[in-house]
Biopython code that builds the backbone (N, CA, C, O; Angstrom):
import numpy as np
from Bio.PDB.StructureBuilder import StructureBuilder

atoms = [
    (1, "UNK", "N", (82.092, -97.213, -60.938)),
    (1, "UNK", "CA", (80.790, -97.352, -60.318)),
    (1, "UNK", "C", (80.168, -95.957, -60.206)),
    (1, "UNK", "O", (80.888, -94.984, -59.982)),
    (2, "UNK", "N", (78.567, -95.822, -60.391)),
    (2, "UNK", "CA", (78.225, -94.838, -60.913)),
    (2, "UNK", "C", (77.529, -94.048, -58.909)),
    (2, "UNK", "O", (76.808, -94.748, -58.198)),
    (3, "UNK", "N", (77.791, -93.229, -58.658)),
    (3, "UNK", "CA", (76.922, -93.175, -57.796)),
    (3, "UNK", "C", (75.972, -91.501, -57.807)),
    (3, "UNK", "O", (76.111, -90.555, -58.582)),
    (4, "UNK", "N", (74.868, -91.694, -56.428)),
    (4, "UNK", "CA", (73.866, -90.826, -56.757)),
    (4, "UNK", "C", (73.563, -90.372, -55.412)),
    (4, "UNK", "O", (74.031, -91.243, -54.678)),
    (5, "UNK", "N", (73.038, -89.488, -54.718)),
    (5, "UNK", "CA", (72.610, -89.194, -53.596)),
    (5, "UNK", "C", (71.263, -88.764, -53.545)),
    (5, "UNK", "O", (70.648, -88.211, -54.457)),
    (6, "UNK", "N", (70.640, -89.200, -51.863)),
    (6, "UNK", "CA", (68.744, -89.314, -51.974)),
    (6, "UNK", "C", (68.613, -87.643, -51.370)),
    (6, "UNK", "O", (69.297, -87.149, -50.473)),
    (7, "UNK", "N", (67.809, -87.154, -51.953)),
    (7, "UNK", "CA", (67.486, -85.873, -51.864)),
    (7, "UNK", "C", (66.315, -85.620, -50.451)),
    (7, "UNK", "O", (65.476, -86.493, -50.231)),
    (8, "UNK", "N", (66.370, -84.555, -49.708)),
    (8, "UNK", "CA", (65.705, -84.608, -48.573)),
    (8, "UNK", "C", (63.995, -84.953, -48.475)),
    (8, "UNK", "O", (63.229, -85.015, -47.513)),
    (9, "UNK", "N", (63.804, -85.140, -49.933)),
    (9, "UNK", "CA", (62.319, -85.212, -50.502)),
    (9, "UNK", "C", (62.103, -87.222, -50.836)),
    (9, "UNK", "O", (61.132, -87.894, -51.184)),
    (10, "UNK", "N", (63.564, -87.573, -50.500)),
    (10, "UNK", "CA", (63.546, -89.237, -50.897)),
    (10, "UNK", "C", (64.043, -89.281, -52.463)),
    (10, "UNK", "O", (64.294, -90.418, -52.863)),
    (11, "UNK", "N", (64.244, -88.089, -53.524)),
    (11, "UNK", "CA", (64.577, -88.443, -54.573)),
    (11, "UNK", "C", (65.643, -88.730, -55.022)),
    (11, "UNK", "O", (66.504, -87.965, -54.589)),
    (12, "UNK", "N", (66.152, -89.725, -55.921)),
    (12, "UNK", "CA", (67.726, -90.435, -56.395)),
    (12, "UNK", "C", (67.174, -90.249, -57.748)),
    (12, "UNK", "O", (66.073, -90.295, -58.297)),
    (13, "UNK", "N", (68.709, -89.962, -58.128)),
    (13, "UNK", "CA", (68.705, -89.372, -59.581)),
    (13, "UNK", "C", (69.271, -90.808, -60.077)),
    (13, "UNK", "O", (69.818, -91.736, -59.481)),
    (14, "UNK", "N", (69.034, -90.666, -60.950)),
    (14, "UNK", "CA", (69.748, -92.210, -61.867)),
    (14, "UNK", "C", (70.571, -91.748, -62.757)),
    (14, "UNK", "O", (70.137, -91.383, -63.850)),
    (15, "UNK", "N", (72.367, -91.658, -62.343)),
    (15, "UNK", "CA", (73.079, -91.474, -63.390)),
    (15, "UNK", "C", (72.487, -91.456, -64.896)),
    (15, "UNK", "O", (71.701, -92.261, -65.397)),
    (16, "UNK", "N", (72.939, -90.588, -65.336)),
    (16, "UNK", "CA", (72.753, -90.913, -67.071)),
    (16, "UNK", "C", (73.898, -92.221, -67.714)),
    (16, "UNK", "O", (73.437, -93.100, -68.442)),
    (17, "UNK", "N", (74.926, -92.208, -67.458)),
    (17, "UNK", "CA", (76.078, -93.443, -67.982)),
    (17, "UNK", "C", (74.807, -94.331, -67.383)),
    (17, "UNK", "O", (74.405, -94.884, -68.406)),
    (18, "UNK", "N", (73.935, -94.785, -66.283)),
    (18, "UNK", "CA", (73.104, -95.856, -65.985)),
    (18, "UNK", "C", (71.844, -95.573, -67.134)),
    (18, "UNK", "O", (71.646, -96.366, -68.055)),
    (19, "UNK", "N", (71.235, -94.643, -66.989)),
    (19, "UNK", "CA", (70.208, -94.464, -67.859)),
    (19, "UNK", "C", (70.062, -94.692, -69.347)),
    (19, "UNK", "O", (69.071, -94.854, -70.060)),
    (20, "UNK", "N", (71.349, -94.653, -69.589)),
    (20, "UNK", "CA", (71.358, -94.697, -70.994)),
    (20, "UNK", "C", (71.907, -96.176, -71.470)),
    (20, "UNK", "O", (71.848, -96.431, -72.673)),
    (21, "UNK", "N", (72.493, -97.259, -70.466)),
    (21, "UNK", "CA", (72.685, -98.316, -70.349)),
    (21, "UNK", "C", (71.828, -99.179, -70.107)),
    (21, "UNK", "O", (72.183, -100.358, -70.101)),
    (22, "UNK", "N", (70.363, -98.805, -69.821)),
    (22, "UNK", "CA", (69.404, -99.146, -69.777)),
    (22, "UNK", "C", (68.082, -98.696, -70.494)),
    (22, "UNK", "O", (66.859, -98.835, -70.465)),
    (23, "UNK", "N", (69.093, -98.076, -71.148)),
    (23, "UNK", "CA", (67.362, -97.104, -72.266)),
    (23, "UNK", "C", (66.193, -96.324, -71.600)),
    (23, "UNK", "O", (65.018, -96.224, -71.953)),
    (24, "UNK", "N", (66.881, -95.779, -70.490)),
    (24, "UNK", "CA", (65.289, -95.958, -69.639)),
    (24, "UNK", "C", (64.812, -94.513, -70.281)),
    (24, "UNK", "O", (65.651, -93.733, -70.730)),
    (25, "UNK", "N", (63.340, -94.205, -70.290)),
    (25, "UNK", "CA", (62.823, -92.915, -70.600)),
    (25, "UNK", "C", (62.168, -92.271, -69.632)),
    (25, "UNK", "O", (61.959, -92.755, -68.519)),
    (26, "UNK", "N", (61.852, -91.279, -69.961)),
    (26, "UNK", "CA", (61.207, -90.215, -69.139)),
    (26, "UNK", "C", (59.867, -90.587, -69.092)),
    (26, "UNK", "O", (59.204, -90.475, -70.123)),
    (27, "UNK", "N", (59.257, -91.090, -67.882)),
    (27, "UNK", "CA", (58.019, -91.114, -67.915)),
    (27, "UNK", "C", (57.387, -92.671, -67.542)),
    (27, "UNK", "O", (56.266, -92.974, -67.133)),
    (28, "UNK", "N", (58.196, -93.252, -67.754)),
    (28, "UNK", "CA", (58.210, -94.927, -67.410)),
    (28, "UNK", "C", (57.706, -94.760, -65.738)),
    (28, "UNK", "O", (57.950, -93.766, -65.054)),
    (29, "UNK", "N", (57.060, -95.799, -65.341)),
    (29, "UNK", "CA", (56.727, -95.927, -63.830)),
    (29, "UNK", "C", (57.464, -96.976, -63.724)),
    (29, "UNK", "O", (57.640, -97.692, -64.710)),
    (30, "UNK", "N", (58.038, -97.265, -62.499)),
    (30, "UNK", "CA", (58.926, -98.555, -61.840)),
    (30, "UNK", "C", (58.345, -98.220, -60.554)),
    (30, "UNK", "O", (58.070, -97.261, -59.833)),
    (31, "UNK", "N", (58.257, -100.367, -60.671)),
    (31, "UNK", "CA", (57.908, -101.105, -59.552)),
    (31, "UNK", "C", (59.135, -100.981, -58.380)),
    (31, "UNK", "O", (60.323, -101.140, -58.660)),
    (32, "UNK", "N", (58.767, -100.752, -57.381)),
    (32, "UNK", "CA", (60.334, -100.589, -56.115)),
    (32, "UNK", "C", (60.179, -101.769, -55.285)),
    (32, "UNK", "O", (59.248, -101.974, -54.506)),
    (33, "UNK", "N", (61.268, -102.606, -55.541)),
    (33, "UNK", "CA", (61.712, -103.520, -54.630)),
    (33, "UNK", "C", (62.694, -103.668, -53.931)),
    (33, "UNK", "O", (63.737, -103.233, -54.418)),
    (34, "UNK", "N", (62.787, -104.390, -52.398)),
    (34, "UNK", "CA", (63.446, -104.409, -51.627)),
    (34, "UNK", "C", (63.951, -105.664, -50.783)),
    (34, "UNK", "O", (63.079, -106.295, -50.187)),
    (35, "UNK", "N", (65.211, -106.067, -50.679)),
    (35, "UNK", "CA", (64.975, -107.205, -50.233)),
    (35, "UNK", "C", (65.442, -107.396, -48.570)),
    (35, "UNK", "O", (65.453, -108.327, -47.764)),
    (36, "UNK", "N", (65.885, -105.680, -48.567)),
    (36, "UNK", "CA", (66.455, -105.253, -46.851)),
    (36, "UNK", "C", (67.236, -104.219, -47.400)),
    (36, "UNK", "O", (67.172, -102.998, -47.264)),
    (37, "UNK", "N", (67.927, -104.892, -47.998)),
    (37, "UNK", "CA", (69.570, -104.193, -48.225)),
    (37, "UNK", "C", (69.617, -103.324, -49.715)),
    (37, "UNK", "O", (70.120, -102.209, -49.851)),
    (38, "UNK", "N", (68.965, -104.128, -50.776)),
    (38, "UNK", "CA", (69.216, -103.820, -52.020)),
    (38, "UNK", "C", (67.886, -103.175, -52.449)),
    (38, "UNK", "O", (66.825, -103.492, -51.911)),
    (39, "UNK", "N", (67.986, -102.102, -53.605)),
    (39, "UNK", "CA", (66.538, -101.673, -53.796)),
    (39, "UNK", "C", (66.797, -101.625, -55.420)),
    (39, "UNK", "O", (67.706, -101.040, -56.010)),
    (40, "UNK", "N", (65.849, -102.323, -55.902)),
    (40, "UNK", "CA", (65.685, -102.830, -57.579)),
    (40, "UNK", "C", (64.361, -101.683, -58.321)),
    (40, "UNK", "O", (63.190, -101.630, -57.946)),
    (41, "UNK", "N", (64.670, -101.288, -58.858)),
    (41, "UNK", "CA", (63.241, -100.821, -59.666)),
    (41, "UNK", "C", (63.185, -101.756, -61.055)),
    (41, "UNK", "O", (64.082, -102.120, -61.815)),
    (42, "UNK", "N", (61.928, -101.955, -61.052)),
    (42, "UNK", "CA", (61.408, -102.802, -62.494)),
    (42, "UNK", "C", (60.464, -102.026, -63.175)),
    (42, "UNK", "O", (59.351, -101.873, -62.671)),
    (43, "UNK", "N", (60.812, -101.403, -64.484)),
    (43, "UNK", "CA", (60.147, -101.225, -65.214)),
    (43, "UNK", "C", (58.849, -101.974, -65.458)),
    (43, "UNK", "O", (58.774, -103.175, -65.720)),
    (44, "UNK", "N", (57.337, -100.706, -65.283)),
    (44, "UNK", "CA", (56.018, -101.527, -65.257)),
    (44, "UNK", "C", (56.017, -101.501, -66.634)),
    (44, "UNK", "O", (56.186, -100.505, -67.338)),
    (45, "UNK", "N", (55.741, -103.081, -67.132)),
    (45, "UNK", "CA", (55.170, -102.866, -68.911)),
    (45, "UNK", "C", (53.901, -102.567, -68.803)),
    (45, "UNK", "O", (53.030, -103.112, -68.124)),
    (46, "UNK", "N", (53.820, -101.275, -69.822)),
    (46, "UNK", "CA", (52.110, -100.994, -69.502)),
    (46, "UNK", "C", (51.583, -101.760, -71.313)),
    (46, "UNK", "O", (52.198, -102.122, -72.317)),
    (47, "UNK", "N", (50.493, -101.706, -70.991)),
    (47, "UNK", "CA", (49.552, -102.290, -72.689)),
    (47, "UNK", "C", (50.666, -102.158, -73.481)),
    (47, "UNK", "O", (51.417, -103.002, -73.970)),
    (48, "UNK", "N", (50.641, -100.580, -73.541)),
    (48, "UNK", "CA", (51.129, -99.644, -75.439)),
    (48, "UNK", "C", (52.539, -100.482, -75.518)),
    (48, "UNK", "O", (53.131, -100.622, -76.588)),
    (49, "UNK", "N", (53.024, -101.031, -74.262)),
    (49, "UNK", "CA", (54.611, -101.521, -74.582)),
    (49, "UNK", "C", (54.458, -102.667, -74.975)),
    (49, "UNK", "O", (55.186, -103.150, -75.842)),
    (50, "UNK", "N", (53.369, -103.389, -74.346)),
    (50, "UNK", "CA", (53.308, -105.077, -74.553)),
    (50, "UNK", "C", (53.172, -105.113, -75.955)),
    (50, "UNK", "O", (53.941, -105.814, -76.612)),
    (51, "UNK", "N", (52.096, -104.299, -76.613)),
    (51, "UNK", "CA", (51.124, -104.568, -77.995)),
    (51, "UNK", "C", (51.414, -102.830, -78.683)),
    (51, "UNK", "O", (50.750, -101.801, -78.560)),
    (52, "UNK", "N", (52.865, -103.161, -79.508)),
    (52, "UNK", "CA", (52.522, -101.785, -79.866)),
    (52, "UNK", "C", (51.411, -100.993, -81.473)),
    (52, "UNK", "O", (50.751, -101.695, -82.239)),
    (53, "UNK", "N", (51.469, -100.239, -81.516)),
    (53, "UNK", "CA", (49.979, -99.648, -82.415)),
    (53, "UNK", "C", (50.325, -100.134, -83.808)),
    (53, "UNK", "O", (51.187, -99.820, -84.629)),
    (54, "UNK", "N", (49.270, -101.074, -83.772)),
    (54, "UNK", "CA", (48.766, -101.519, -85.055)),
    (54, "UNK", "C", (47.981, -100.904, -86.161)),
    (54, "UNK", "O", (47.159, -100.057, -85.813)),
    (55, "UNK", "N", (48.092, -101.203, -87.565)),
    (55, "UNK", "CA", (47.066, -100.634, -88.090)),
    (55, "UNK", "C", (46.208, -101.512, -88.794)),
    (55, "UNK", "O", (46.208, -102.635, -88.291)),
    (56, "UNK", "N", (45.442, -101.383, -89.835)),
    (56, "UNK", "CA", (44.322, -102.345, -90.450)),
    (56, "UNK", "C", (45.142, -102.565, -91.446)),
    (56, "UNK", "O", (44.964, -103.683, -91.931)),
    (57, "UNK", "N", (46.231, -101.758, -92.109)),
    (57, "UNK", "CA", (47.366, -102.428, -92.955)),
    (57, "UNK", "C", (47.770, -103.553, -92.241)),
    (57, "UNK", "O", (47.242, -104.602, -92.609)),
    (58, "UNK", "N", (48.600, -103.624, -91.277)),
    (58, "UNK", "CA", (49.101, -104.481, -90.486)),
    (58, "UNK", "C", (48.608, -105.885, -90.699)),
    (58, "UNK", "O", (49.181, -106.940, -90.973)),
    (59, "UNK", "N", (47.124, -105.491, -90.444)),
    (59, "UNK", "CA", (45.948, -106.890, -90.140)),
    (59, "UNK", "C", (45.415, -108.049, -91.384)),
    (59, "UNK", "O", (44.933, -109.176, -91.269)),
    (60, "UNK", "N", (45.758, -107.168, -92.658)),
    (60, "UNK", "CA", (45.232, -107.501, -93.917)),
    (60, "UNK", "C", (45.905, -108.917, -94.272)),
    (60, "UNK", "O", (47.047, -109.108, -94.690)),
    (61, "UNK", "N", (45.069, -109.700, -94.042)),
    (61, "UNK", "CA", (45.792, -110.744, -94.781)),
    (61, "UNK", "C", (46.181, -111.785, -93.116)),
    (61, "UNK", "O", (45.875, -112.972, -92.998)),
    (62, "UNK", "N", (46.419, -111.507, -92.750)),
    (62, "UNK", "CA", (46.983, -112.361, -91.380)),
    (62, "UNK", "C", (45.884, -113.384, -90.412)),
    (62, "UNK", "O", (46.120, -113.799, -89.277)),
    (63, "UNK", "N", (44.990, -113.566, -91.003)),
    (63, "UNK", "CA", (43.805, -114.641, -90.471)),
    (63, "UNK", "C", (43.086, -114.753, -92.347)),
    (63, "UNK", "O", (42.212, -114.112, -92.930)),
    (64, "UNK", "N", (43.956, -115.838, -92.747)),
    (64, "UNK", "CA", (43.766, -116.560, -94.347)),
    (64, "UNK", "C", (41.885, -116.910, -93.879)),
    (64, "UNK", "O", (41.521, -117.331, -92.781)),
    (65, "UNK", "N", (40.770, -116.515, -95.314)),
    (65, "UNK", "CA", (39.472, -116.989, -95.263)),
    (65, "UNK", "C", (39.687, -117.370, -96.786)),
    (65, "UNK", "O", (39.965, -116.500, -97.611)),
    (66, "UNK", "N", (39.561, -118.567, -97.090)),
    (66, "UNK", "CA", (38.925, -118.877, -98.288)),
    (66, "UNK", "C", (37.715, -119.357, -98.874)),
    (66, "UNK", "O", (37.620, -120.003, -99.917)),
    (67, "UNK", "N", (36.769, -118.973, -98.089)),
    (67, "UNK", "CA", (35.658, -119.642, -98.460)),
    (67, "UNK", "C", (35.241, -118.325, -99.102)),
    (67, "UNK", "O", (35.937, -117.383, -99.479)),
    (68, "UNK", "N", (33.353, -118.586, -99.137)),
    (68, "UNK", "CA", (32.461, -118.004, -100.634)),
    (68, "UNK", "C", (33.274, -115.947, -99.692)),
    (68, "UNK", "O", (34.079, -115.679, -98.799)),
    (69, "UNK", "N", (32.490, -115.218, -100.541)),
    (69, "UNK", "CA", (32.474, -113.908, -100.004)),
    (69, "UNK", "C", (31.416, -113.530, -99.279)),
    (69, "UNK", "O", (30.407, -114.083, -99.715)),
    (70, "UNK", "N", (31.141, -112.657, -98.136)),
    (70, "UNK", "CA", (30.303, -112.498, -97.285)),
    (70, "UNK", "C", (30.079, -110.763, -97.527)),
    (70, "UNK", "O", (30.913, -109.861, -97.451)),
    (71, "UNK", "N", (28.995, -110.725, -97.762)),
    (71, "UNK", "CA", (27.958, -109.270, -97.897)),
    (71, "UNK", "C", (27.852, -108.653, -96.658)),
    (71, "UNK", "O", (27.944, -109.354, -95.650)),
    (72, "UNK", "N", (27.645, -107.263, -96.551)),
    (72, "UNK", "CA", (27.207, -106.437, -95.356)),
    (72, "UNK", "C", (25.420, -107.146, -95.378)),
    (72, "UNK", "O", (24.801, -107.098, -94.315)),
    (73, "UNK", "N", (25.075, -107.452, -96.001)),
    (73, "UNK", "CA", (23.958, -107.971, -95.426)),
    (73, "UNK", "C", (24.235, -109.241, -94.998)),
    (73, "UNK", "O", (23.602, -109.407, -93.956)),
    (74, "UNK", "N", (24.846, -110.197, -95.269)),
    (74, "UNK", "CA", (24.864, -111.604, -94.526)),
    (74, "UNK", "C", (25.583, -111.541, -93.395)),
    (74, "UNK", "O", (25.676, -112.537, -92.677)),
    (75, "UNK", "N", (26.351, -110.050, -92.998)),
    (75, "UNK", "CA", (27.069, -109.682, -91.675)),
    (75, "UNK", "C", (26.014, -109.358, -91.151)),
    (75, "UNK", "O", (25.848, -110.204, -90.272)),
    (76, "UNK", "N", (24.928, -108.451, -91.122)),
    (76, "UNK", "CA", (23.966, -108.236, -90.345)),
    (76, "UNK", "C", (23.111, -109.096, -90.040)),
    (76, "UNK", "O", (22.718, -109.173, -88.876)),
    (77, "UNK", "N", (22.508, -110.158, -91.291)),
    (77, "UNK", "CA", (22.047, -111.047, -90.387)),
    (77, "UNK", "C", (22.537, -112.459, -89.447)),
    (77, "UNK", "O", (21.847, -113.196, -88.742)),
    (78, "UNK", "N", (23.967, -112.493, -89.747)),
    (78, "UNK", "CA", (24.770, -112.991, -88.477)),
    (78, "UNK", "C", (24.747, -112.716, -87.190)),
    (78, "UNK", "O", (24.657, -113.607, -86.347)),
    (79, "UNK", "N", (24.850, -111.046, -86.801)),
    (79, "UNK", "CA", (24.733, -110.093, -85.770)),
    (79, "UNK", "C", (23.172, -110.816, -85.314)),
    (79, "UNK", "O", (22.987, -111.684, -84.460)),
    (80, "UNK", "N", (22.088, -110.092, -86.249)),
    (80, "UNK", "CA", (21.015, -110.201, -86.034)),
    (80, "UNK", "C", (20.669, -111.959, -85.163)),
    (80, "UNK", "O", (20.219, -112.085, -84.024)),
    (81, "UNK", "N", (20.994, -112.945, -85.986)),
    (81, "UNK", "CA", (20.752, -114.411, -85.561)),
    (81, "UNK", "C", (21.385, -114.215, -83.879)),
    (81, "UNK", "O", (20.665, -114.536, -82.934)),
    (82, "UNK", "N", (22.460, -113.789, -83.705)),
    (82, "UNK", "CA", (23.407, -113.738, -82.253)),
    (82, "UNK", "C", (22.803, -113.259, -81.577)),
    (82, "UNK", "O", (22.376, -113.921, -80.632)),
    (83, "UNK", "N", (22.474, -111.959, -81.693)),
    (83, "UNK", "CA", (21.593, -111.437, -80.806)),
    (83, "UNK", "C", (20.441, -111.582, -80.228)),
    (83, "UNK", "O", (20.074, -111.156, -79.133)),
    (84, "UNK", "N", (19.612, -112.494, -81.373)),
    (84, "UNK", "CA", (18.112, -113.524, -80.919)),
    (84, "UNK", "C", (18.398, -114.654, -80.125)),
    (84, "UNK", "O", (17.790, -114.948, -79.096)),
    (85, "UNK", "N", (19.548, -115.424, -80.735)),
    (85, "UNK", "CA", (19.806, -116.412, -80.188)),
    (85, "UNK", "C", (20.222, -116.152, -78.581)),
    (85, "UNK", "O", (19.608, -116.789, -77.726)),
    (86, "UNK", "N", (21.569, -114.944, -78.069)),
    (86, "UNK", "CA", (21.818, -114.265, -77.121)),
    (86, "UNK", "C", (20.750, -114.262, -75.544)),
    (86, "UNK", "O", (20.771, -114.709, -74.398)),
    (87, "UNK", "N", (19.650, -113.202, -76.708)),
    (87, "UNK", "CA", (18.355, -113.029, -75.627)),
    (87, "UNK", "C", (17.173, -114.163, -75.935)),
    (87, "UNK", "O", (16.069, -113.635, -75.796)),
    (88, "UNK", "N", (17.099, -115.271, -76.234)),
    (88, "UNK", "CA", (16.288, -116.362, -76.534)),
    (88, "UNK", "C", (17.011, -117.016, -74.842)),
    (88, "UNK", "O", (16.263, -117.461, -73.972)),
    (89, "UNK", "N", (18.474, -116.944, -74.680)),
    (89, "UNK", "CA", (18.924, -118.133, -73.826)),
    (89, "UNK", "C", (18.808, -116.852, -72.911)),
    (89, "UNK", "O", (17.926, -117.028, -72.071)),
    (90, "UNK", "N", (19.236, -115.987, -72.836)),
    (90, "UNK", "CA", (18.565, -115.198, -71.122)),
    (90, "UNK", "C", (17.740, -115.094, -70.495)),
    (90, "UNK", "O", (17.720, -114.857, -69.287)),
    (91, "UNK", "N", (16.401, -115.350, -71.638)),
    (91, "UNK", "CA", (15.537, -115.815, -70.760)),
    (91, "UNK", "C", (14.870, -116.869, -69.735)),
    (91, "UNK", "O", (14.222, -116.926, -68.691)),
    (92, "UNK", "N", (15.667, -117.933, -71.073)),
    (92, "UNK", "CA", (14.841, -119.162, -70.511)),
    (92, "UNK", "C", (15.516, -120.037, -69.483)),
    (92, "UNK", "O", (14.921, -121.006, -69.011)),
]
sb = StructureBuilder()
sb.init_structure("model")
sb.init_model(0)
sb.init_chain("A")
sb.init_seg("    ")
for serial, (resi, resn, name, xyz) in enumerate(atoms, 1):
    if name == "N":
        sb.init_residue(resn, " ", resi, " ")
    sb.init_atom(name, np.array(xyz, "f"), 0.0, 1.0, " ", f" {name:<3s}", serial, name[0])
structure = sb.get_structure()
């Protein structure tokens, strides 16, 4: 059993044999829980961990279109129609 002592500032070191049994890294924030007796930290998943970095390689191909081909002009006047249509209904 690994143990650690709280420093006069409140800080506990986390064994390395623990740290490294848990992958943990430098820089991670953990959630502190308590239930009286026992105190748990949970790793916060932030975004970059949930969804990691994609690229437009990645993306190619992964939402199949087979229909006709679409022009930078028939994209603009898509935009264009949305945006009339958009402020047509805010007003009325």
């Amino acid at each position: 059993m690994a143990k650690t002592r709280m420093s006069t500032k409140g800080q506990v070191i986390i064994p390395k044999a623990i740290r490294d049994q848990i992958a943990a890294q430098p820089g991670v924030e953990y959630e502190v829980n308590t239930d009286g007796k026992v105190i748990t930290l949970v790793p916060v998943r932030t975004f970059h961990a949930r969804f990691p970095a994609t690229t437009v390689k990645d993306l190619i191909g992964c939402l199949p279109y087979s229909g006709p081909s679409v022009t930078d002009a028939d994209m603009r006047e898509g935009i264009a129609r949305a945006v009339r249509e958009s402020y047509l209904k805010s007003i009325s």
